[in-house]
Every structure is written in C-alpha cells, then in structure tokens.
DRENPA-3360 file (N, C-alpha, C; in nm, 2 decimals, always signed):
BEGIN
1 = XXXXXXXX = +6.78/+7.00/+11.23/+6.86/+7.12/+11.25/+6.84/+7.17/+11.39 ~ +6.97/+7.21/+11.45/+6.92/+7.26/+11.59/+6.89/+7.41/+11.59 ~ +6.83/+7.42/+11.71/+6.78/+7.60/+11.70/+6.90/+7.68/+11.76 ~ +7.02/+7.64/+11.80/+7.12/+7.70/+11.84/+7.20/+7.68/+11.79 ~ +7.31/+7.78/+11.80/+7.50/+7.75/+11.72/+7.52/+7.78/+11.87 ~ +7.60/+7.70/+11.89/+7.72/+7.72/+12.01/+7.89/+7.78/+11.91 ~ +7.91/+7.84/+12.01/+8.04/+7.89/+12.01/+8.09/+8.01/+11.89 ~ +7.97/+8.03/+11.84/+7.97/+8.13/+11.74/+8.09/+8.31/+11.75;
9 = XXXXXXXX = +8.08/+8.36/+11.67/+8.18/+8.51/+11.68/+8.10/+8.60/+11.63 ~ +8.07/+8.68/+11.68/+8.03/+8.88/+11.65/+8.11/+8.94/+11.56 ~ +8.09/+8.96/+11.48/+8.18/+9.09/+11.42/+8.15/+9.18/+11.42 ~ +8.20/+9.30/+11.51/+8.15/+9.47/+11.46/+8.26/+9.54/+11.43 ~ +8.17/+9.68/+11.32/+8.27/+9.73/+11.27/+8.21/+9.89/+11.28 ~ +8.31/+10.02/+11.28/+8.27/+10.13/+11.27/+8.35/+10.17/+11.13 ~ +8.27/+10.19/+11.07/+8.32/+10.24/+10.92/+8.25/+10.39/+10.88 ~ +8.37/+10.45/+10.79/+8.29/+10.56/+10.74/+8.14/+10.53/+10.70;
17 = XXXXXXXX = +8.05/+10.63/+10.66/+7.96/+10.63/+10.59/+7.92/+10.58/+10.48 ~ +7.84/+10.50/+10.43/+7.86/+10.41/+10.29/+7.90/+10.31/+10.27 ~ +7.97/+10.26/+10.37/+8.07/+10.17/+10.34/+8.02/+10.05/+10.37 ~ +7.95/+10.06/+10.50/+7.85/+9.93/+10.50/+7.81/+9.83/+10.42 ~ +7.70/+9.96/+10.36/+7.62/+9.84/+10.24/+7.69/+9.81/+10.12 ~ +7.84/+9.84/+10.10/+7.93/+9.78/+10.06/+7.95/+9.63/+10.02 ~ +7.96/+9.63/+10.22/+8.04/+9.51/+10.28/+7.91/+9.41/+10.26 ~ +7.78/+9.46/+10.32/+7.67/+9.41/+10.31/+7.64/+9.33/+10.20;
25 = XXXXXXXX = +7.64/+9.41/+10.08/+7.60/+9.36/+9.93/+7.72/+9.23/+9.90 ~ +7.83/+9.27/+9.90/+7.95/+9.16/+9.97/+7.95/+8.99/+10.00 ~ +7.89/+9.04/+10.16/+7.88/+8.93/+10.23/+7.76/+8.84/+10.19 ~ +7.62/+8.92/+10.11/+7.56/+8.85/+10.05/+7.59/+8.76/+9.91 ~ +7.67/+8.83/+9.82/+7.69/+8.77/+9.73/+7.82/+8.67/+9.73 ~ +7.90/+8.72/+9.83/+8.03/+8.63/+9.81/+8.00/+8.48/+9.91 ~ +7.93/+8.50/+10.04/+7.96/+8.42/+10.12/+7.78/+8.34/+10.16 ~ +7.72/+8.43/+10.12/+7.57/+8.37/+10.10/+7.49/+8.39/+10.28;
33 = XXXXXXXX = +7.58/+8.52/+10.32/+7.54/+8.58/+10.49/+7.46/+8.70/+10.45 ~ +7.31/+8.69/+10.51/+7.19/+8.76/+10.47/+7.18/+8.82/+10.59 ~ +7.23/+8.81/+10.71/+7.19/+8.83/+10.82/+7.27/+8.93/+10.92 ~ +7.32/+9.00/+10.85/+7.41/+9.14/+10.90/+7.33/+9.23/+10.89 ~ +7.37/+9.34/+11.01/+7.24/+9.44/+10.99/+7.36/+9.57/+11.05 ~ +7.34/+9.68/+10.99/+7.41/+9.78/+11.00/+7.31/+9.89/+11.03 ~ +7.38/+9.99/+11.11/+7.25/+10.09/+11.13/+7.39/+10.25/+11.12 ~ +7.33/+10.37/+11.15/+7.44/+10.46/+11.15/+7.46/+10.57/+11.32;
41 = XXXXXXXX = +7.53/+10.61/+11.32/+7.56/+10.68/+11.42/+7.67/+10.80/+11.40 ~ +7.69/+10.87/+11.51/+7.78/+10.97/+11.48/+7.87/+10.93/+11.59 ~ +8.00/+11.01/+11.53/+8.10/+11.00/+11.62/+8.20/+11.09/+11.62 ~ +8.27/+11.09/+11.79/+8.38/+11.26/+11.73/+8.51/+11.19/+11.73 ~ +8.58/+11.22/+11.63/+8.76/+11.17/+11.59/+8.83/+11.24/+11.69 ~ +8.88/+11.17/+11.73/+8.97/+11.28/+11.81/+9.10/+11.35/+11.78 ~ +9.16/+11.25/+11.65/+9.27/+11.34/+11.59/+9.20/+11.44/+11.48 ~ +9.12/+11.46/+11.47/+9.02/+11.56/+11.37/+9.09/+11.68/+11.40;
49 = XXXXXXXX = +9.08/+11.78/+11.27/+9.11/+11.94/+11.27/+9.06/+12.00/+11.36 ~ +8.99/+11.95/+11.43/+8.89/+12.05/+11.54/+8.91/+12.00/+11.68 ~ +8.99/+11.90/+11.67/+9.02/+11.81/+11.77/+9.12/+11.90/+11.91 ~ +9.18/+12.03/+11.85/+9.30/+12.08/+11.98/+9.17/+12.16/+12.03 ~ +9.05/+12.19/+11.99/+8.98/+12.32/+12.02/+8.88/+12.23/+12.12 ~ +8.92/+12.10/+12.15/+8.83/+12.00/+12.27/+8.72/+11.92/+12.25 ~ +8.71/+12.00/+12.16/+8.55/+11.87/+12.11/+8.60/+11.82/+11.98 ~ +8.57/+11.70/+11.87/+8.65/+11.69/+11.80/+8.53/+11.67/+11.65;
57 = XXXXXXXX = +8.58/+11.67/+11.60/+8.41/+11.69/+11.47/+8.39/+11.56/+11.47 ~ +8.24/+11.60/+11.47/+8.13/+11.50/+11.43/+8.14/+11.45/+11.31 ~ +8.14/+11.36/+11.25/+8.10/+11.26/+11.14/+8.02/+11.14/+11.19 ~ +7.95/+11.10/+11.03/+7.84/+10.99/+11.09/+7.95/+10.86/+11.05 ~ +7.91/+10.78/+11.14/+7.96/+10.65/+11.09/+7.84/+10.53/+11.04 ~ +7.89/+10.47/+11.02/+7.82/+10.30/+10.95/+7.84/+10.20/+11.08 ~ +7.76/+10.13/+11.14/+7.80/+10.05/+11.25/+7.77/+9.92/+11.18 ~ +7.82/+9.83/+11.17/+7.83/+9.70/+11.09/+7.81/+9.58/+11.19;
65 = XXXXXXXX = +7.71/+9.46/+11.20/+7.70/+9.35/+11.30/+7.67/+9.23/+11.24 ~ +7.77/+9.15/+11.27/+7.74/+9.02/+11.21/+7.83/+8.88/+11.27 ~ +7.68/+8.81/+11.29/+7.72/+8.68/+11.36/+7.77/+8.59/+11.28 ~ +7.90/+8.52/+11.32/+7.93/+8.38/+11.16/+7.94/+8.26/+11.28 ~ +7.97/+8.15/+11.21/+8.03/+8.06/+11.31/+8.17/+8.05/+11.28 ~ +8.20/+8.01/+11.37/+8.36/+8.00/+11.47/+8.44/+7.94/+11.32 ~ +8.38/+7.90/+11.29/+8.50/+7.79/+11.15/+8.49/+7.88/+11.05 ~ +8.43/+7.97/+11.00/+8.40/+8.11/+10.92/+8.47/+8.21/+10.96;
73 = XXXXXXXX = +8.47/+8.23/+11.11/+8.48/+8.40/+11.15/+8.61/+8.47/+11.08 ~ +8.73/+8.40/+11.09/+8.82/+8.44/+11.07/+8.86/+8.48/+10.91 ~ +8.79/+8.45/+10.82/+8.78/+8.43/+10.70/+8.68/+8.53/+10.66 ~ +8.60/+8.59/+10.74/+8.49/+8.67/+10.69/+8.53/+8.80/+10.76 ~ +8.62/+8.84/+10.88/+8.72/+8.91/+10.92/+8.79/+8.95/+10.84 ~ +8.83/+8.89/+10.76/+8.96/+8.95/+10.65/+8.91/+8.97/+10.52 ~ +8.79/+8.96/+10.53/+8.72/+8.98/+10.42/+8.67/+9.12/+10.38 ~ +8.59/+9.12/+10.55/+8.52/+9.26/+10.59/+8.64/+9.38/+10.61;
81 = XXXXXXXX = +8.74/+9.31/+10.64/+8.85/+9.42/+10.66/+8.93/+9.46/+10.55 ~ +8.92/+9.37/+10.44/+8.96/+9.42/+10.28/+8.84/+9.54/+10.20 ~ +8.72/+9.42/+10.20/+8.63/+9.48/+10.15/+8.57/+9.64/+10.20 ~ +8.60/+9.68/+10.29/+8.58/+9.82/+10.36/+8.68/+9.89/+10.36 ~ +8.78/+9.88/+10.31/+8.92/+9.92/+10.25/+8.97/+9.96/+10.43 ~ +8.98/+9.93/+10.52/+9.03/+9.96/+10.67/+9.18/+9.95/+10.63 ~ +9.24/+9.90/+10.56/+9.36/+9.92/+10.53/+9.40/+10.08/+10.50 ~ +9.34/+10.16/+10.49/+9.38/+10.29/+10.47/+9.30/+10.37/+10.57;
89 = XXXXXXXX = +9.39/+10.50/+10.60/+9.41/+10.60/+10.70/+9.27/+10.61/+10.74 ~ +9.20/+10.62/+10.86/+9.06/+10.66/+10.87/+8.98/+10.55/+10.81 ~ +9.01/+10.43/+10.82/+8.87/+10.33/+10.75/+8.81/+10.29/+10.81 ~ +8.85/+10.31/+10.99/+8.75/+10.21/+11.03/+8.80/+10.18/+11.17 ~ +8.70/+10.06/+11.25/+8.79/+10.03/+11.36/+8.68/+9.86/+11.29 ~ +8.78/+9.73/+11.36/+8.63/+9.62/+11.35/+8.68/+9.54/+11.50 ~ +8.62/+9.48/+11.55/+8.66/+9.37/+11.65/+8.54/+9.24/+11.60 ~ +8.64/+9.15/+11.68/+8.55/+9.02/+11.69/+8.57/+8.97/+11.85;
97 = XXXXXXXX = +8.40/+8.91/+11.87/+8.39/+8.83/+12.00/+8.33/+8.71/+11.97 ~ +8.36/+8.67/+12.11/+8.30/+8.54/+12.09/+8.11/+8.53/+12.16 ~ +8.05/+8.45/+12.08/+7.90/+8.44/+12.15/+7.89/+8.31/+12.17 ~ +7.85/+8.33/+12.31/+7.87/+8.12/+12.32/+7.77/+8.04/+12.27 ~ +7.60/+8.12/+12.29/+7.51/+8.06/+12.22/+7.42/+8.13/+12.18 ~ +7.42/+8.11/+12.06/+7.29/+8.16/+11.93/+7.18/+8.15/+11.88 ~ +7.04/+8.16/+11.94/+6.93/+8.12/+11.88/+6.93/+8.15/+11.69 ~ +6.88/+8.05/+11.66/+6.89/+8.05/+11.49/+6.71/+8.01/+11.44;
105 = XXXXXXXX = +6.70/+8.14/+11.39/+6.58/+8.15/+11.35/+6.58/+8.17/+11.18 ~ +6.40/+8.14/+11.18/+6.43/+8.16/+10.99/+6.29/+8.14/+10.99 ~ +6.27/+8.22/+10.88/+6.08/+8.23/+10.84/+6.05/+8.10/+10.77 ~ +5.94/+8.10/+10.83/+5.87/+7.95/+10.73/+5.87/+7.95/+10.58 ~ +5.85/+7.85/+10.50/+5.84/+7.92/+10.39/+5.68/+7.93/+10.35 ~ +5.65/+8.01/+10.26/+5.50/+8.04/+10.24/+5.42/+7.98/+10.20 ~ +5.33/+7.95/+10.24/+5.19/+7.86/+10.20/+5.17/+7.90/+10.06 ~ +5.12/+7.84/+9.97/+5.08/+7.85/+9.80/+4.91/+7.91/+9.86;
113 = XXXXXX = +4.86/+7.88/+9.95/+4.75/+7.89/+10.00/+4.72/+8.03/+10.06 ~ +4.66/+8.17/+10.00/+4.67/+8.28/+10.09/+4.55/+8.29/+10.18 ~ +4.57/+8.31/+10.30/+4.43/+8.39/+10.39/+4.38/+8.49/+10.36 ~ +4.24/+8.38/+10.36/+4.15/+8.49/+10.25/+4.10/+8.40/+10.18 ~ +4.15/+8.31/+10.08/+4.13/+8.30/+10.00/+4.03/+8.15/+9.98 ~ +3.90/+8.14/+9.94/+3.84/+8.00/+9.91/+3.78/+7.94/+9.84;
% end
C-alpha cells in the first residue's frame, strides 16, 4: 500500500448546527469514511433580520472536512449535499477542491501483548 493518494478532493461544508454529526454518522455507515472531522464556529448571515442594522446575527455553524479520492468525490458531494438537507433555504454552503497529494496514515493494530505485562 502506498503512503500517499495523489489527486485526491476536499470537501468542506458550513452547515447549521447539528447537522454535521448527521452527515458524519452518514458517511460512516453508508460509505465506510471514518476520517471526516468537523469542529464549530460562528458566523454572521448577512441576509439575517439584524442584517439592515450592519452587523448581521451571529449563529454557530458546523464546519464539516473531508478528504475522498477523486473516483468517490463526486458521489459523496451529492451525498453530503442530500444528507444535510442544503437543498433547503439556509442549509448550508459546501465546496470541493482538489489536493494533489495526501499522506495516508493509520494506527497499527494492537499488540495482544500489553506494556507491563510479564
């Protein structure tokens, strides 16, 4: 196995709140992708009700990140973009890039043998 993916795609996404571990729970069970990591942030809408008074309200968002490869991306795009319902008013924004190269890591698996133990 090599330690790199060439030509791989990013997926990020800003979603309401919640919506993430959604997609998360999702992408683990439908597509068998463990390796999406979402964290949260705030952000101001600009068409918001508070929006003519200059500053626009704060709400937290869900930031969503996940690398597939190139023969997947497009298929896990329309996935994440169903599954997060972005088809409706306010769901979201996602984009995709391209990453040209990917270090691919992964934990050893565990020794039956613990330290410590003799």
């Amino acid at each position: 196995m090599s330690n790199f993916q060439l030509d791989a795609r990013q997926i990020v996404c800003i979603l309401p709140k919640g919506k993430a571990s959604i997609v998360v729970s999702g992408l683990i069970k439908d597509f068998d992708i463990h390796d999406a990591n979402f964290y949260h942030a705030r952000g101001v809408g600009k068409f918001s009700a508070k929006s003519s008074s200059g500053l626009g309200e704060q709400r937290e968002k869900d930031i969503l990140d996940v690398v597939v490869s190139k023969e997947q991306a497009e298929e896990i795009f329309d996935y994440i973009f169903h599954k997060a319902e972005m088809n409706k008013p306010h769901g979201g924004l996602v984009y995709m890039v391209k990453v040209p190269i990917m270090a691919l890591m992964q934990l050893p698996e565990p020794s039956e043998r613990v330290a410590g133990d003799d």
